[in-house]
C-alpha positions as CSV (number, residue, x, y, z in Angstrom):
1,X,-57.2,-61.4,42.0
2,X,-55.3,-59.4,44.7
3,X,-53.7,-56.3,43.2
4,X,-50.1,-57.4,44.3
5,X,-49.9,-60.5,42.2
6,X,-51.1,-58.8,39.4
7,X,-47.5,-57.1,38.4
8,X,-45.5,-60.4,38.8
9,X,-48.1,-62.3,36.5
10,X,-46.9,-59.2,34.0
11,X,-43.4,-59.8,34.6
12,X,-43.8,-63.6,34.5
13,X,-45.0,-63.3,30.9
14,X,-42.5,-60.9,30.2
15,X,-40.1,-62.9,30.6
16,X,-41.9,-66.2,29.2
17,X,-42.0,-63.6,25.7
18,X,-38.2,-63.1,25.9
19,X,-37.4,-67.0,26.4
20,X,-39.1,-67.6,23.4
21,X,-38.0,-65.1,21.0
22,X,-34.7,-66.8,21.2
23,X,-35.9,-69.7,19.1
24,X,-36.4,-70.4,15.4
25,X,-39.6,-70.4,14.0
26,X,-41.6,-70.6,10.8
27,X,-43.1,-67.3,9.9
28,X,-46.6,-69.3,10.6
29,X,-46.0,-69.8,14.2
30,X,-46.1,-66.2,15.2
31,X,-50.1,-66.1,14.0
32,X,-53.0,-68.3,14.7
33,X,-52.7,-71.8,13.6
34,X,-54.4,-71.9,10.0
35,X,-55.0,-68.5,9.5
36,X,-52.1,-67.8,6.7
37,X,-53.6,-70.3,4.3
38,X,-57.5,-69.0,4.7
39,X,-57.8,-66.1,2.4
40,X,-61.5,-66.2,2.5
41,X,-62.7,-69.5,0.4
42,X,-62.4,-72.0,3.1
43,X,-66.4,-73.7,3.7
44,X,-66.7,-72.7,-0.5
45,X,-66.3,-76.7,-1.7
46,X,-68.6,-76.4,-4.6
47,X,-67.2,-72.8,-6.1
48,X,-64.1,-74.4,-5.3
49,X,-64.6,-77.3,-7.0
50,X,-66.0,-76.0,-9.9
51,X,-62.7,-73.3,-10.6
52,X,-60.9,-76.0,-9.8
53,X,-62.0,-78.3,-12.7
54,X,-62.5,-75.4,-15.1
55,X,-59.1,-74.1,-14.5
56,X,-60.1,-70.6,-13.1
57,X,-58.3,-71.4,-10.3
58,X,-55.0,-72.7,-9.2
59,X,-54.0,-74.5,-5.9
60,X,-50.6,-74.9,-7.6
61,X,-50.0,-71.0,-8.1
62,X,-51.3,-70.4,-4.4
63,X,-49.4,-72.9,-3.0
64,X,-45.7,-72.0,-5.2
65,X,-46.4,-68.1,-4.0
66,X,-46.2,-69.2,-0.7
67,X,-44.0,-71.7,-0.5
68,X,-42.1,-68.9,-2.0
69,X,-42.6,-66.7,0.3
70,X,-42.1,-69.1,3.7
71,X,-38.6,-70.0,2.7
72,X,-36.1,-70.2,0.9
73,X,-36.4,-71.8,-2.7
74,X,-32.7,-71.1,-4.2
75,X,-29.8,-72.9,-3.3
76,X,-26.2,-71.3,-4.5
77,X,-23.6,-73.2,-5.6
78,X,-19.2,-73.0,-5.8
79,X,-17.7,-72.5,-9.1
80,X,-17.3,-75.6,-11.8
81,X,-19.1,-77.5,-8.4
82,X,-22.6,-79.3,-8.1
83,X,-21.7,-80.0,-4.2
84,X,-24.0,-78.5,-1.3
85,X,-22.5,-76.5,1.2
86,X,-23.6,-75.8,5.0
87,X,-25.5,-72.7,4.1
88,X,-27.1,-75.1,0.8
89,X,-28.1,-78.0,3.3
90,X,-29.4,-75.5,5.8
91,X,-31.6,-74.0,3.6
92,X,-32.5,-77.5,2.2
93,X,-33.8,-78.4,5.5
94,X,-36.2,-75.9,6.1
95,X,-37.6,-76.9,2.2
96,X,-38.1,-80.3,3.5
97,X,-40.1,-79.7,6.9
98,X,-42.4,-77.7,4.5
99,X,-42.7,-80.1,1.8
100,X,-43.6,-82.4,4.6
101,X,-46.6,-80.6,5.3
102,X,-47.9,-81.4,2.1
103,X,-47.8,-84.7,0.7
104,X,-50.6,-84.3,-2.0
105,X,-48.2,-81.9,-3.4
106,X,-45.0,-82.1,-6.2
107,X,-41.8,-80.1,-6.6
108,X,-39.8,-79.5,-9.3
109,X,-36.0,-78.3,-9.0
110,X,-33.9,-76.6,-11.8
111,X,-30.5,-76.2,-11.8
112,X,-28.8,-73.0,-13.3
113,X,-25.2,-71.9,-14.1
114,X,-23.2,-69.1,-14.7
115,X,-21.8,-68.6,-18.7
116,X,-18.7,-69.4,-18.0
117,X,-17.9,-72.5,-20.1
118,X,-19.6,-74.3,-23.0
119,X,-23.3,-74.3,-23.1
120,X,-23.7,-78.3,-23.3
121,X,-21.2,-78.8,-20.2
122,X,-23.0,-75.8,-18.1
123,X,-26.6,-77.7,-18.8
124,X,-25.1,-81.4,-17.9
125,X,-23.7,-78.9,-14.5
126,X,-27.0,-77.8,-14.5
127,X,-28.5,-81.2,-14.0
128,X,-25.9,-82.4,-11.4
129,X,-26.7,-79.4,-9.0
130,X,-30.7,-80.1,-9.4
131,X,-29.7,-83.7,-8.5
132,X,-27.8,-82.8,-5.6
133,X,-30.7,-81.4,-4.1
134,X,-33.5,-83.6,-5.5
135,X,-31.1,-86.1,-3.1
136,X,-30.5,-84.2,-0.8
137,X,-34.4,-83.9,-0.3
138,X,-35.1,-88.0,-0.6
139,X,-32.5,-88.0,1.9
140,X,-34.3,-85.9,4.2
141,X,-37.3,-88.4,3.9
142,X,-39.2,-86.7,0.9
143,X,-40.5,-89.8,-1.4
144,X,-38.5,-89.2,-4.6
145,X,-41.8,-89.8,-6.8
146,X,-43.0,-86.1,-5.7
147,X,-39.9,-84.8,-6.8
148,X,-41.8,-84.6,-10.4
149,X,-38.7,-84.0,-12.5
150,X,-35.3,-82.5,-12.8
151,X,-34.6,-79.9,-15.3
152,X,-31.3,-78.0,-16.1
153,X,-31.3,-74.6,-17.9
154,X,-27.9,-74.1,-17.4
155,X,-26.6,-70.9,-18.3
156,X,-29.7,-69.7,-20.1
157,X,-31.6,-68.0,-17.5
158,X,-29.4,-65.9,-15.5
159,X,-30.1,-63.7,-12.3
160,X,-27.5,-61.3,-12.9
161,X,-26.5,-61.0,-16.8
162,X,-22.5,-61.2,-17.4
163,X,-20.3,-63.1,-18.8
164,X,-18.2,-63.4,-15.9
165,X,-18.4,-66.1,-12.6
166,X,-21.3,-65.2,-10.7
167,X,-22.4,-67.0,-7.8
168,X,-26.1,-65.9,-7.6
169,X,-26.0,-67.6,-11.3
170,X,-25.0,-70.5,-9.8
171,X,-28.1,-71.8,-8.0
172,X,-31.0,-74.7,-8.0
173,X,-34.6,-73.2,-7.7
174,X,-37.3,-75.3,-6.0
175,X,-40.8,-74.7,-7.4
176,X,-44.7,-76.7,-6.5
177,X,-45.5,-78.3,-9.9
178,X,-48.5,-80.0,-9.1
179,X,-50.2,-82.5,-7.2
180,X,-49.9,-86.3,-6.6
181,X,-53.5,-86.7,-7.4
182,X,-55.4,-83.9,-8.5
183,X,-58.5,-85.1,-7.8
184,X,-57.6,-85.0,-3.5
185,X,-58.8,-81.2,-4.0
186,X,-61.9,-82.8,-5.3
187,X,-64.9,-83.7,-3.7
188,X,-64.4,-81.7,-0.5
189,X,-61.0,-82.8,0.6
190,X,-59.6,-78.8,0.3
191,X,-61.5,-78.6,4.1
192,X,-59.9,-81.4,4.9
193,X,-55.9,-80.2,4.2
194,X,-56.9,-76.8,5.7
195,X,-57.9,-78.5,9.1
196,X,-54.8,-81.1,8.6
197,X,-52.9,-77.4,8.7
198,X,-54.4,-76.0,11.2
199,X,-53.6,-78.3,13.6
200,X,-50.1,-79.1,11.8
201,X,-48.9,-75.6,11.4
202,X,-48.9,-75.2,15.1
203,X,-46.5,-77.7,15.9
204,X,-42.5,-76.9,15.4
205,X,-41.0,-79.8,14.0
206,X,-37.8,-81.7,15.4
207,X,-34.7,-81.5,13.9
208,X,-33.4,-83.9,11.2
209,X,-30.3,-85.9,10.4
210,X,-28.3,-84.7,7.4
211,X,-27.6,-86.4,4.6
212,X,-27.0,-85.4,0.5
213,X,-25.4,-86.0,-2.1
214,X,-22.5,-84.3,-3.0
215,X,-21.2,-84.4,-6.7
216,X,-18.1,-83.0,-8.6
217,X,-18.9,-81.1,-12.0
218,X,-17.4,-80.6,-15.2
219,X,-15.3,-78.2,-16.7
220,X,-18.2,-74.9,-16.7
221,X,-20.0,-72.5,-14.5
């Protein structure tokens, strides 16, 4: 290679570096496809197998953590309101391309409240906000029958402990809960996702129409 293309190949991927720092990405893309979900066991079927069935290990805890830790899980919420709001459905969004990646897996979603109000009315508010997003999600193209259960514990599991309106109180948390069929661990099939995600985690998914359901509480927090 002659010497004098050699600094406009540099500044061509200089600049190719710069047009592509401008777009949003999953924290995955910026490594090597696969390599966030391999800590070391991949190619291990039988000693997975085997702590699999025994219970000394746990695909659900792995896969919570970092879930977790990839986006979002809490959605916040108005006052006296189980209805989503842009920043809400935004943050739903990026929950469902990642459920997406998954489909052996389920979810759970409880809804919270702040203690303002009765305790019966703020765990029927409860329910209404885990519903709004358990929609929200179907709506989104997530089969409804992963979406394991919906569970409200209103007011009794606060963030920030007061007596007063608060609105990181007011939230929905979305949590892994299990799988469709635990036995598609089984038998080998753990190689299996991992290639499925090694090819899949390298590919930026489109954008998706909106839709939810938006609902109107009770009196409460």
């Amino acid at each position: 290679m002659a010497k004098a293309t050699r600094p406009l190949l540099a500044a061509a991927s200089l600049l190719a570096l710069v047009a592509c720092g401008d777009r949003k990405v999953f924290s995955s893309w910026n490594e090597e496809a696969g390599v966030f979900l391999d800590t070391g066991s991949f190619g291990n079927a039988n000693t997975n197998n085997i702590q699999m069935m025994n219970g000394e290990r746990s695909y659900v805890l792995d896969l919570n953590n970092r879930f977790s830790q990839e986006v979002q899980s809490t959605v916040n919420f108005e006052f006296n309101s189980a209805k989503l709001d842009s920043d809400a459905q935004a943050i739903l969004r990026v929950q469902a391309q990642w459920i997406r990646q998954f489909p052996e897996v389920r979810f759970k979603v409880y809804g919270h409240t702040d203690a303002v109000g009765s305790g019966a009315s703020n765990k029927r508010l409860g329910m209404r906000r885990a519903r709004a997003v358990v929609n929200f999600l179907v709506g989104q193209g997530i089969n409804r029958a992963r979406l394991e259960a919906v569970v409200s514990h209103g007011e009794d599991r606060p963030l920030i402990v007061t007596q007063e309106r608060e609105r990181l109180n007011r939230r929905t948390v979305t949590e892994v809960s299990g799988f469709v069929d635990r036995r598609m661990l089984l038998n080998g099939k753990y190689a299996h996702l991992i290639f499925r995600e090694y090819v899949d985690s390298a590919t930026e998914l489109p954008p998706t129409a909106t839709s939810g359901l938006d609902e109107i509480a009770d009196s409460g927090g």
